[in-house]
N, CA, C and O atoms as a DFTB+ gen file, in Angstrom:
396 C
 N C O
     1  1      79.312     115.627     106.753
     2  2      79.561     116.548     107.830
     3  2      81.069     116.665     108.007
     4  3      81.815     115.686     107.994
     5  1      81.528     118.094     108.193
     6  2      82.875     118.029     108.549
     7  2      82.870     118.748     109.813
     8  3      81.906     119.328     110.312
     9  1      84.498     118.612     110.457
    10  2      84.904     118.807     111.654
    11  2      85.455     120.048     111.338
    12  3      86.159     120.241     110.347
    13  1      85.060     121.137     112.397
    14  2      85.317     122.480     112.335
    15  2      86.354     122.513     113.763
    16  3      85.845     122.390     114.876
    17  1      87.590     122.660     113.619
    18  2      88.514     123.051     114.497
    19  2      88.783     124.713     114.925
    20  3      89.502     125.471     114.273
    21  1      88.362     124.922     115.626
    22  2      89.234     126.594     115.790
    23  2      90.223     126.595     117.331
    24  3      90.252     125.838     118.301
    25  1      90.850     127.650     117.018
    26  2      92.285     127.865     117.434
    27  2      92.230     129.258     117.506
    28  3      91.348     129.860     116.894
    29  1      93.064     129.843     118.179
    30  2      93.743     131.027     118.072
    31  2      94.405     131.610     116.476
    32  3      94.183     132.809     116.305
    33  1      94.769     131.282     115.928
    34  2      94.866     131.408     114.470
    35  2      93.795     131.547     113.456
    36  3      93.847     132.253     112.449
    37  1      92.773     130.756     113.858
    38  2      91.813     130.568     113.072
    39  2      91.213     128.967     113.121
    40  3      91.343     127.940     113.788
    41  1      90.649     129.360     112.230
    42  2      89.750     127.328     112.191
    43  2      90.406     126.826     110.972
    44  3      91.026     127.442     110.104
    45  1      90.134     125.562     111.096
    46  2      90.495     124.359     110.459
    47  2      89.040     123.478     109.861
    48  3      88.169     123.010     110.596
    49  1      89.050     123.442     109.083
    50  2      87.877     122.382     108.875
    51  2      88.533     121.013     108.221
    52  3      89.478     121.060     107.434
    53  1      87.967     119.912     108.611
    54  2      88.357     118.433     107.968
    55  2      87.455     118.209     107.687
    56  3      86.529     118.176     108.498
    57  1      87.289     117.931     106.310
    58  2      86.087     117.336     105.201
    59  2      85.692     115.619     105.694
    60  3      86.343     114.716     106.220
    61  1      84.495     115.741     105.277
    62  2      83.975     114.348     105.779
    63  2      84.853     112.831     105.022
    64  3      84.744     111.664     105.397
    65  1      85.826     113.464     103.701
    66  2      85.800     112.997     102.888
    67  2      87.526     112.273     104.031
    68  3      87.996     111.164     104.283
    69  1      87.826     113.518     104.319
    70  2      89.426     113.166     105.322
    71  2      89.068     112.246     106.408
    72  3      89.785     111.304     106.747
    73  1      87.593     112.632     107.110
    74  2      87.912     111.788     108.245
    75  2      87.562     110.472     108.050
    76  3      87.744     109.647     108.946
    77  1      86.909     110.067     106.610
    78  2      86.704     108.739     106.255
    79  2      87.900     108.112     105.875
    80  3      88.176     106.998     106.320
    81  1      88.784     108.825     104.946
    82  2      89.981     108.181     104.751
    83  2      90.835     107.709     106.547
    84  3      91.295     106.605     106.840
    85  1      90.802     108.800     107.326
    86  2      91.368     108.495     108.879
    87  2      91.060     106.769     109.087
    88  3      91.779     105.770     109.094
    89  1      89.374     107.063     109.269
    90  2      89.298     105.956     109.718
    91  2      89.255     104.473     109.279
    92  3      89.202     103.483     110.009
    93  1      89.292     104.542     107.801
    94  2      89.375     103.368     106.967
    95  2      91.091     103.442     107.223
    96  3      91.468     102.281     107.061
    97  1      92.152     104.208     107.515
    98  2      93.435     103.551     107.535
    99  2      93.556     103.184     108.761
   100  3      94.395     102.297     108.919
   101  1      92.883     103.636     109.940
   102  2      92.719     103.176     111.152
   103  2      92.287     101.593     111.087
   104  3      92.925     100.698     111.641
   105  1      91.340     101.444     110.474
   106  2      91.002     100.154     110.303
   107  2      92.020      98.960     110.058
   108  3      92.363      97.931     110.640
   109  1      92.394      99.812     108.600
   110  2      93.195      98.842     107.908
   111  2      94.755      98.717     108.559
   112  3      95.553      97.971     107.990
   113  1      95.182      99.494     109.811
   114  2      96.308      99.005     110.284
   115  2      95.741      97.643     111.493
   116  3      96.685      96.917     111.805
   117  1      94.940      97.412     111.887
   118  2      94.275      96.148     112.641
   119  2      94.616      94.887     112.028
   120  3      93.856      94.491     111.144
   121  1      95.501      94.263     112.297
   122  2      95.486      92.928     110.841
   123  2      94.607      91.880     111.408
   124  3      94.407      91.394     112.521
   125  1      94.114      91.707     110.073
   126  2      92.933      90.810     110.087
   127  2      91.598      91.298     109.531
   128  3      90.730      90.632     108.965
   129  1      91.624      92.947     109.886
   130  2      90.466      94.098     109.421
   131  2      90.122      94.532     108.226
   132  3      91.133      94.714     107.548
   133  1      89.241      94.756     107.718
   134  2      89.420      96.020     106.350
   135  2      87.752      96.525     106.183
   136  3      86.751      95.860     105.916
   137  1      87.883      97.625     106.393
   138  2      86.414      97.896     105.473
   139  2      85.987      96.917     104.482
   140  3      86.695      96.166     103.811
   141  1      84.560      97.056     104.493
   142  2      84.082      96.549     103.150
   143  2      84.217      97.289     102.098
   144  3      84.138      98.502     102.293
   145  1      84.447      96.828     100.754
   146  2      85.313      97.633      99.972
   147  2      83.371      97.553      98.522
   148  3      83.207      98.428      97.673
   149  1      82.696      96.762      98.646
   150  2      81.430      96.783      98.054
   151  2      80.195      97.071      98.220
   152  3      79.361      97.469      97.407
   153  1      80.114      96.830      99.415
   154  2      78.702      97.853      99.659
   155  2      79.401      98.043     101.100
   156  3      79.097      97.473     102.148
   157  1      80.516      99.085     100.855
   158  2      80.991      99.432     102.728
   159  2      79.943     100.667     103.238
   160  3      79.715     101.736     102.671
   161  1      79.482     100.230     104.292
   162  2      79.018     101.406     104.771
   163  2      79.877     102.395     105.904
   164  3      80.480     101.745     106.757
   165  1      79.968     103.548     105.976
   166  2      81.094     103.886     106.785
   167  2      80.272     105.441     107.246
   168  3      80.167     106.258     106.331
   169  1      79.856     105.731     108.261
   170  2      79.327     106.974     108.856
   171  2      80.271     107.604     109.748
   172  3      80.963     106.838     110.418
   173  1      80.464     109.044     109.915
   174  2      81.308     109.757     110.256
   175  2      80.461     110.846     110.566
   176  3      80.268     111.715     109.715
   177  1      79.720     110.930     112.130
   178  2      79.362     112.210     112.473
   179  2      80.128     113.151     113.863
   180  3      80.391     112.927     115.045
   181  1      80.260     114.185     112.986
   182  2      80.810     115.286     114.351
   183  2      80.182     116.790     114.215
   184  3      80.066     117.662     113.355
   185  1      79.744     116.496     115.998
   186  2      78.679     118.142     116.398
   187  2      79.744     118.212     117.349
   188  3      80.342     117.236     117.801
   189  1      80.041     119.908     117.748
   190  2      80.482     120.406     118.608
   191  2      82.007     119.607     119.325
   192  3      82.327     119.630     120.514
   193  1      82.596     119.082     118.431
   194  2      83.969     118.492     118.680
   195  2      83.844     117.102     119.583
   196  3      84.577     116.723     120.496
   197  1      82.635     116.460     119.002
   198  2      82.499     115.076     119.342
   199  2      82.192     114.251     118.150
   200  3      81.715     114.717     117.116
   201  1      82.472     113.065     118.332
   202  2      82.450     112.064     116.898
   203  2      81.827     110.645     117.318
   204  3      82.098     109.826     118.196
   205  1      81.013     110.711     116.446
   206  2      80.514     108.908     116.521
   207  2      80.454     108.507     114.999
   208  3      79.933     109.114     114.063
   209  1      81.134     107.313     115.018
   210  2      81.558     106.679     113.844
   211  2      80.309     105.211     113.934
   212  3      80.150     104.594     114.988
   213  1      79.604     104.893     112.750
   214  2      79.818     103.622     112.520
   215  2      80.481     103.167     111.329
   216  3      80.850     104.007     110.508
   217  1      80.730     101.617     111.080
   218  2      81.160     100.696     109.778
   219  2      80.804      99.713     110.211
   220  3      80.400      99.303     111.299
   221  1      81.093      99.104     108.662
   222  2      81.084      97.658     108.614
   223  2      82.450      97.383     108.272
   224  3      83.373      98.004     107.744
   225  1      82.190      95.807     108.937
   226  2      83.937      95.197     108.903
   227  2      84.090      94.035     108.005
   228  3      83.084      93.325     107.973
   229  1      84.959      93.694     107.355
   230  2      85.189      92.018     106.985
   231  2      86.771      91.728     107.741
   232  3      87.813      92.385     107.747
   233  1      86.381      90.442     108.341
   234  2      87.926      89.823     109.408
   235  2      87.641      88.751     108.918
   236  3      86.726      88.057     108.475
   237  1      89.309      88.844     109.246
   238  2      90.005      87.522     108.245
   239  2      89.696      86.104     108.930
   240  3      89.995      86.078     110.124
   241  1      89.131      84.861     108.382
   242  2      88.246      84.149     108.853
   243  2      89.296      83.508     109.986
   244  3      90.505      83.738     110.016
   245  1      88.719      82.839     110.707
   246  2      90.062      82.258     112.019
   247  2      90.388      83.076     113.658
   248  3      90.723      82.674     114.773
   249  1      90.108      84.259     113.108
   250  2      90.699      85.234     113.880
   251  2      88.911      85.308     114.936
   252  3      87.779      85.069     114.516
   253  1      89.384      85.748     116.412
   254  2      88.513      85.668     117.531
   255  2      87.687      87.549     117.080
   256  3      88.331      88.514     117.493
   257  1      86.501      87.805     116.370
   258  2      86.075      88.439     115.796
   259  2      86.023      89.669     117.100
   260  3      86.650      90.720     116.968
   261  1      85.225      89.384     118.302
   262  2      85.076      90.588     119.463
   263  2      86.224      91.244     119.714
   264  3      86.154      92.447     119.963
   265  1      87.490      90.581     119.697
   266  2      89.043      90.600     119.484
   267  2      89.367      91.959     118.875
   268  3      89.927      92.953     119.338
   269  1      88.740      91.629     117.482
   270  2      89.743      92.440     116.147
   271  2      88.773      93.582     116.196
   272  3      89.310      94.650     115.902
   273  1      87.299      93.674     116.529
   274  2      86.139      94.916     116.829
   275  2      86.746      95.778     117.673
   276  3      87.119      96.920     117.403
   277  1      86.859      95.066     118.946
   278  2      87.635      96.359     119.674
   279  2      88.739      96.789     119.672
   280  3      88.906      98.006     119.603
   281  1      89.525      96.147     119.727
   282  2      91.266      96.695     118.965
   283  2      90.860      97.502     116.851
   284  3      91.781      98.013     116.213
   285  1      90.077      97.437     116.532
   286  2      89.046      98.548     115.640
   287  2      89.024      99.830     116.589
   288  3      89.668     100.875     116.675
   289  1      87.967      99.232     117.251
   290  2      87.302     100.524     117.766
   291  2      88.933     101.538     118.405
   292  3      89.270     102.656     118.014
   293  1      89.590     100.740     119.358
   294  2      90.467     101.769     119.909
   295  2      91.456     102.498     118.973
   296  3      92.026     103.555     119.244
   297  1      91.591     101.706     117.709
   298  2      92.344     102.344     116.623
   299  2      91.754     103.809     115.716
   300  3      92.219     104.833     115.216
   301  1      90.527     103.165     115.884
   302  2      89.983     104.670     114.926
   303  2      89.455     105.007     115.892
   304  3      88.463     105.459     115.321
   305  1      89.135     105.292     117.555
   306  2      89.116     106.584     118.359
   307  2      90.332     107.122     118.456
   308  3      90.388     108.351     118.496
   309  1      91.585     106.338     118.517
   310  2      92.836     107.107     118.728
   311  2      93.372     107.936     117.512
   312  3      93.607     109.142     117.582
   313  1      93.561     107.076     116.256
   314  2      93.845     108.157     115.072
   315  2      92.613     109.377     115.355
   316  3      93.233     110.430     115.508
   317  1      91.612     109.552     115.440
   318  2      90.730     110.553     115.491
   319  2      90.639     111.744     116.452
   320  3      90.163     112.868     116.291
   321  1      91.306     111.097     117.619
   322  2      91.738     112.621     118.786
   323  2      93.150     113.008     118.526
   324  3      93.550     114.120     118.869
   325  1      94.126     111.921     117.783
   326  2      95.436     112.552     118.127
   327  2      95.298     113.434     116.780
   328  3      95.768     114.567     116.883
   329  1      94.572     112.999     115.188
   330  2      94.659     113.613     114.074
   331  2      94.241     115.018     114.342
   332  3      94.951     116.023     114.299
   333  1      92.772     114.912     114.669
   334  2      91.621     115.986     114.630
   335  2      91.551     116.664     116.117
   336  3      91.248     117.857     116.114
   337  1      91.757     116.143     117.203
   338  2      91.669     115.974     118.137
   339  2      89.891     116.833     119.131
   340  3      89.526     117.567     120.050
   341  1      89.409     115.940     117.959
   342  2      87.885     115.318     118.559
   343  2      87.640     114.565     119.608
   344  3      88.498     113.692     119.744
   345  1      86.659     114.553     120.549
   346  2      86.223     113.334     121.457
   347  2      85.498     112.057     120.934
   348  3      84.283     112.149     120.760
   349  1      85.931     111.238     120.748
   350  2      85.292     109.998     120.380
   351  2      84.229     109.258     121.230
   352  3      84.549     108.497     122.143
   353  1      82.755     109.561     120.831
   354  2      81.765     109.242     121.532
   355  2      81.490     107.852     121.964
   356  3      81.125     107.301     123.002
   357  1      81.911     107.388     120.366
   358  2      81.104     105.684     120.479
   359  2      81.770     105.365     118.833
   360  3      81.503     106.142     117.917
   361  1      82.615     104.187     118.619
   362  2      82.887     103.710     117.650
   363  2      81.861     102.318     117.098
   364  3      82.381     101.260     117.453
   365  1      80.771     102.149     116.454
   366  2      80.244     101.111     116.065
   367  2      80.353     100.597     115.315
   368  3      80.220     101.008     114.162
   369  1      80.688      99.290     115.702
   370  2      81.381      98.279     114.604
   371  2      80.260      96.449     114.343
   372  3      79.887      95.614     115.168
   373  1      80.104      96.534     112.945
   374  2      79.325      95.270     112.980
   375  2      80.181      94.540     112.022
   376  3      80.516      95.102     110.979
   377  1      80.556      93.354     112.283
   378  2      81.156      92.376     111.277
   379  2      80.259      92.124     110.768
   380  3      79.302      91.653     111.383
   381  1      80.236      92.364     109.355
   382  2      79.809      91.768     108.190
   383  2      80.041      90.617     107.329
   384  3      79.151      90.073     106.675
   385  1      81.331      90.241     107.347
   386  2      81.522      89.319     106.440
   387  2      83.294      89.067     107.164
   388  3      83.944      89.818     107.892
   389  1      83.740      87.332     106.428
   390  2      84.680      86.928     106.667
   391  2      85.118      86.799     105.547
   392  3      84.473      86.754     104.500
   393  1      86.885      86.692     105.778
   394  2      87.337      86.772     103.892
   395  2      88.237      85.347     104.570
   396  3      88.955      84.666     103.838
């Protein structure tokens, strides 16, 4: 699914393929974070200029995990309204694994 922007100029569309890259660098500026890079699952839906994301996470072992989820979550709702400037419904995040 992609994000259809319109404007006075015209529309914009962002491919599902962009807003996955968004939010996997969203991720990956969190230290401690990263997508799963082997069986990552990563969902990206947007109707009517709203977005709900899920993924899976691997955090770096040590680190207070509820911690690094939500400082996640506020990272890829914020790259996602200031990029696209979508409403971010609900970011869902499940740790999967520790590295």
């Amino acid at each position: 699914m992609s994000a259809e922007l319109g404007g006075e100029g015209g529309n914009v569309t962002v491919t599902t393929g962009a807003l996955s890259q968004i939010v996997v660098q969203a991720v990956e500026a969190v230290e401690g974070a990263r997508v799963r890079r082997a069986r990552r699952h990563l969902e990206v839906a947007v109707a009517d200029g709203h977005a709900r994301i899920e993924l899976e996470l691997a955090v770096r072992y040590g680190l207070a995990l509820p911690d690094v989820a939500h400082e996640v979550q506020e990272g890829v709702a914020d790259a996602l309204r200031t990029m696209c400037g979508v409403a971010v419904d609900a970011v869902d995040v499940s740790v999967e694994e520790l590295d």
